[in-house]
DRENDO-1510 file (C-alpha; in Angstrom, 1 decimal, always signed):
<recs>
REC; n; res; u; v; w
REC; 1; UNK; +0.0; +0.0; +0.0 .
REC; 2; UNK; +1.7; +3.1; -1.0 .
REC; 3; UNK; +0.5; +6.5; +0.8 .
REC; 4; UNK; +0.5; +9.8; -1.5 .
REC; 5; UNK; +2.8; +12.3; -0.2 .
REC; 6; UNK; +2.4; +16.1; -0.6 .
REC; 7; UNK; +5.9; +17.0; -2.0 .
REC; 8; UNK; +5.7; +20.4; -0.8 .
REC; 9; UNK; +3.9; +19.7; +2.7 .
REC; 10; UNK; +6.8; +17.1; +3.3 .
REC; 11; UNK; +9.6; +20.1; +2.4 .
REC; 12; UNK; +7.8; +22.5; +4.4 .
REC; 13; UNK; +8.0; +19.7; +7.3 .
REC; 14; UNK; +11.7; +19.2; +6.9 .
REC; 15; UNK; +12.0; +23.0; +7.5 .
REC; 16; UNK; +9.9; +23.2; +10.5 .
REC; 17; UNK; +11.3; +20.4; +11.8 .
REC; 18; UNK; +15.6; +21.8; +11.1 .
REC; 19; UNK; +14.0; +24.7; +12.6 .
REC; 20; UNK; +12.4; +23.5; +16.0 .
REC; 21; UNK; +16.2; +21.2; +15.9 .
REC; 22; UNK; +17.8; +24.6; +15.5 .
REC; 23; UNK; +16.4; +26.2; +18.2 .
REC; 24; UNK; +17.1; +23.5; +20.8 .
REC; 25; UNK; +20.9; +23.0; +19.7 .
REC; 26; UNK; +22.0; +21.4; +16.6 .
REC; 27; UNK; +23.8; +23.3; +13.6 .
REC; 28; UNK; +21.5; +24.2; +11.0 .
REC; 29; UNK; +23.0; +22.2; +8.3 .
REC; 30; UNK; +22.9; +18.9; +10.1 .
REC; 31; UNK; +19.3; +19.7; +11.4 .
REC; 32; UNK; +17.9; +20.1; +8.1 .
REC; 33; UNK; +19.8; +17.0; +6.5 .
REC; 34; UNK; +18.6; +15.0; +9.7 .
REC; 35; UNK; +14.9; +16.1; +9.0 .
REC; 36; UNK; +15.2; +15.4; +5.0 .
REC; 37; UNK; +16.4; +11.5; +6.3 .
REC; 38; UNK; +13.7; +11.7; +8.7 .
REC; 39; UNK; +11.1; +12.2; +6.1 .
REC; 40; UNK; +13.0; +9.7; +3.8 .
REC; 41; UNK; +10.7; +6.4; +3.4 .
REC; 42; UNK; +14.3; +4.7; +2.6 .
REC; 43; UNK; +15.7; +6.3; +5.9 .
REC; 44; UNK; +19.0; +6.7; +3.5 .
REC; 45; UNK; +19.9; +9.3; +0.8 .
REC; 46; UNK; +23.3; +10.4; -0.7 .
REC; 47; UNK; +24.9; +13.4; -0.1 .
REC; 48; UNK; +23.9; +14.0; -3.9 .
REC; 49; UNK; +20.3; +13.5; -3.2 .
REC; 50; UNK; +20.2; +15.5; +0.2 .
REC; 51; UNK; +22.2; +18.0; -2.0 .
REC; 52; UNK; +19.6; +18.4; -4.6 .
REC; 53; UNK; +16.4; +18.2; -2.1 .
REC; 54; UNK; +17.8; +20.5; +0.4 .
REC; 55; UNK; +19.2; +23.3; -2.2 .
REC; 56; UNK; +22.6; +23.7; -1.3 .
REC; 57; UNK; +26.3; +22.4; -1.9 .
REC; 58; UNK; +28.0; +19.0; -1.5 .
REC; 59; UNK; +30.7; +20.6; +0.4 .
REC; 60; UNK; +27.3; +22.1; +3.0 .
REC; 61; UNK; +26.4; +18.1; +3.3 .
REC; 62; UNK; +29.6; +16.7; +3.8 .
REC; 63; UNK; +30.1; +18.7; +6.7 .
REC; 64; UNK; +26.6; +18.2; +8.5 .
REC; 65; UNK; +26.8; +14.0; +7.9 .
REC; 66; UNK; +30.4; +14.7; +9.2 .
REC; 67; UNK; +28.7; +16.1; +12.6 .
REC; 68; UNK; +26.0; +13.6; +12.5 .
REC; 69; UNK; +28.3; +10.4; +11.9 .
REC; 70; UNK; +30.1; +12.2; +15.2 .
REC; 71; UNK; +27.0; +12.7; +17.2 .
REC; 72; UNK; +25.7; +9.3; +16.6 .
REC; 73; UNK; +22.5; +9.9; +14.2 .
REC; 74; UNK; +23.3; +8.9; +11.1 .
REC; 75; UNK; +25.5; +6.2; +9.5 .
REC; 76; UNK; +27.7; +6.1; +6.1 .
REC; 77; UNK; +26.7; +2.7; +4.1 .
REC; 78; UNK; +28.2; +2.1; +1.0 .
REC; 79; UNK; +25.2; -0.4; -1.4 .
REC; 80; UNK; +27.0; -3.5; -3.2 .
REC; 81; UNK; +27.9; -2.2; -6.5 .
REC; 82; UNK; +27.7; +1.5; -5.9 .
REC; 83; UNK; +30.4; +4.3; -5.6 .
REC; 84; UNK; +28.5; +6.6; -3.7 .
REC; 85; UNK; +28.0; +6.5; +0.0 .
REC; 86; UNK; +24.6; +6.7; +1.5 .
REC; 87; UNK; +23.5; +8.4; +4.7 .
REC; 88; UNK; +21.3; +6.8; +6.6 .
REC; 89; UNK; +19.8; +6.5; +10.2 .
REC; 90; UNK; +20.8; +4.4; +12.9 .
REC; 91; UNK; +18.0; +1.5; +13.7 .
REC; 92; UNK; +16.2; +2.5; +17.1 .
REC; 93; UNK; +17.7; +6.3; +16.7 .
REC; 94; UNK; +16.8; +7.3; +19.5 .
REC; 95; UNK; +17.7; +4.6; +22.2 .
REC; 96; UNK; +20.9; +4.5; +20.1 .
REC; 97; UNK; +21.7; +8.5; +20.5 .
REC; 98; UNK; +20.7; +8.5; +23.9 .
REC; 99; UNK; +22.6; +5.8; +24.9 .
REC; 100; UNK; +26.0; +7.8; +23.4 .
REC; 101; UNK; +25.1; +10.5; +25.7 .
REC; 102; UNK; +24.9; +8.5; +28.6 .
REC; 103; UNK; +28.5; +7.8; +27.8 .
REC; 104; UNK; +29.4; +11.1; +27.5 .
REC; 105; UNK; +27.3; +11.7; +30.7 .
REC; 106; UNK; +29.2; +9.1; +32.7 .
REC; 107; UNK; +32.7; +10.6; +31.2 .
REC; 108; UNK; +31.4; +14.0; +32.9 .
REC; 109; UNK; +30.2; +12.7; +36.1 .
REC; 110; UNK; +33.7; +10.9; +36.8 .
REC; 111; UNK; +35.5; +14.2; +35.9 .
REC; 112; UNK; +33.7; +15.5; +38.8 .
REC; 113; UNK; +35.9; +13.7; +41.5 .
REC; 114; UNK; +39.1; +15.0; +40.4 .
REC; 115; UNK; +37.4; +18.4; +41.0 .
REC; 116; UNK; +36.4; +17.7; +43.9 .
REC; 117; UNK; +39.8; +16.5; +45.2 .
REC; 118; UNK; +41.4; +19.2; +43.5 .
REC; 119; UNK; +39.5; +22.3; +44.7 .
REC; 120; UNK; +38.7; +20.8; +48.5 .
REC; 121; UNK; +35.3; +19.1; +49.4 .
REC; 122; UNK; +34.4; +22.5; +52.0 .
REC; 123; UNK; +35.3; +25.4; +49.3 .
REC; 124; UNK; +32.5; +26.9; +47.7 .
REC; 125; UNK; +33.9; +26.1; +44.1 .
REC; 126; UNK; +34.4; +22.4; +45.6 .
REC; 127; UNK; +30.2; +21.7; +46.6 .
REC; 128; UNK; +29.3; +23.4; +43.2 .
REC; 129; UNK; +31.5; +20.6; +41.9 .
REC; 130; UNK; +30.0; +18.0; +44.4 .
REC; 131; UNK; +26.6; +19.2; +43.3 .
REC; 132; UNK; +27.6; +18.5; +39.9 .
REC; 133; UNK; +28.6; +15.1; +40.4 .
REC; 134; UNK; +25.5; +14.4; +42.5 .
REC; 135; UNK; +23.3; +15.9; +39.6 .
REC; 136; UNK; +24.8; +13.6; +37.1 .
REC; 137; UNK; +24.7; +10.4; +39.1 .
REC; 138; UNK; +21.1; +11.1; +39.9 .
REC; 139; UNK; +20.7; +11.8; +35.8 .
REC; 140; UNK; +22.6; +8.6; +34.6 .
REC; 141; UNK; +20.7; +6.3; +37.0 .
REC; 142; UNK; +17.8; +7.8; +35.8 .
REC; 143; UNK; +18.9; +7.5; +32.5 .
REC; 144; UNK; +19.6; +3.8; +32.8 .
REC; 145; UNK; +16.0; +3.1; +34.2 .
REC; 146; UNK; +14.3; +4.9; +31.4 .
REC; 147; UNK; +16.5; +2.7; +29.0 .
REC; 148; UNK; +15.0; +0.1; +30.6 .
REC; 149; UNK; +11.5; +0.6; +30.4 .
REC; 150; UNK; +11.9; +2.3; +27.2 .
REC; 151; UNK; +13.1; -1.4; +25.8 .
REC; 152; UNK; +10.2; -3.4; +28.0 .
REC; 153; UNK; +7.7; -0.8; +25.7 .
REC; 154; UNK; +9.0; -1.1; +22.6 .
REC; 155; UNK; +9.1; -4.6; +22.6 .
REC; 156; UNK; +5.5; -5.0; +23.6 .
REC; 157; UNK; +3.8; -2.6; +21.0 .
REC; 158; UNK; +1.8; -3.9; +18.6 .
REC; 159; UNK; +4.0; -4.1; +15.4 .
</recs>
């Protein structure tokens, strides 16, 4: 069953949504290339295709996929019997993305204690430090649960 698709609804989505990505954090470039593989039904395109669909250079793609690949959101695949590399997203995006954070979350909340140590437990600088590393243990643990549950749900929705 194939769905019709509005061609210019869909590339006024992919604004909106590099817009609303925008606003909370990520460069524009990857934001919109993110939203264009979003709205993909392949979940993959070439930096040709993304390119042509998004209006702007090769050299403006290479760098967003570049952040993207670093950030964990998309992936480079090369097809059997193709030249060109394909972009595409990660399976389970988001548990995937999150779960990079929570690395560099953990990362952070160890760099805490040499802080700590370094600027004395009792000096003012030392408890913001403390309060830090208490945030960030109290995040990752929270973190891990909502892994958790996030994998009990998605296993048991209907497909």
């Amino acid at each position: 069953m194939t769905t019709e698709r509005d061609d210019e609804a869909v590339r006024r989505y992919v604004e909106s949504l590099a817009l609303v990505l925008t606003q909370v954090g990520m460069q524009r470039m990857a934001a919109r290339v993110f939203a264009a593989l979003m709205t993909t039904d392949e979940a993959q395109l070439t930096a040709g295709e993304l390119a042509e669909q998004l209006a702007v250079s090769p050299a403006a793609i290479s760098g967003a996929v570049r952040y993207l690949e670093q950030v964990g959101m998309v992936t480079k695949v090369r097809e059997p019997g193709e030249r060109r590399d394909h972009y595409r997203l990660y399976d389970d995006l988001w548990y995937a993305t999150f779960l990079k954070r929570d690395r560099m979350l953990t990362l952070w909340h160890e760099a805490t204690e040499e802080g700590i140590e370094a600027l004395g437990a009792d000096s003012p600088a030392g408890k913001r430090v403390a309060d830090m590393r208490d945030f960030l243990a109290f995040v990752l643990k929270e973190v891990d649960d909502l892994f958790k549950r996030w994998l009990e749900y998605r296993d048991s929705r209907p497909s």
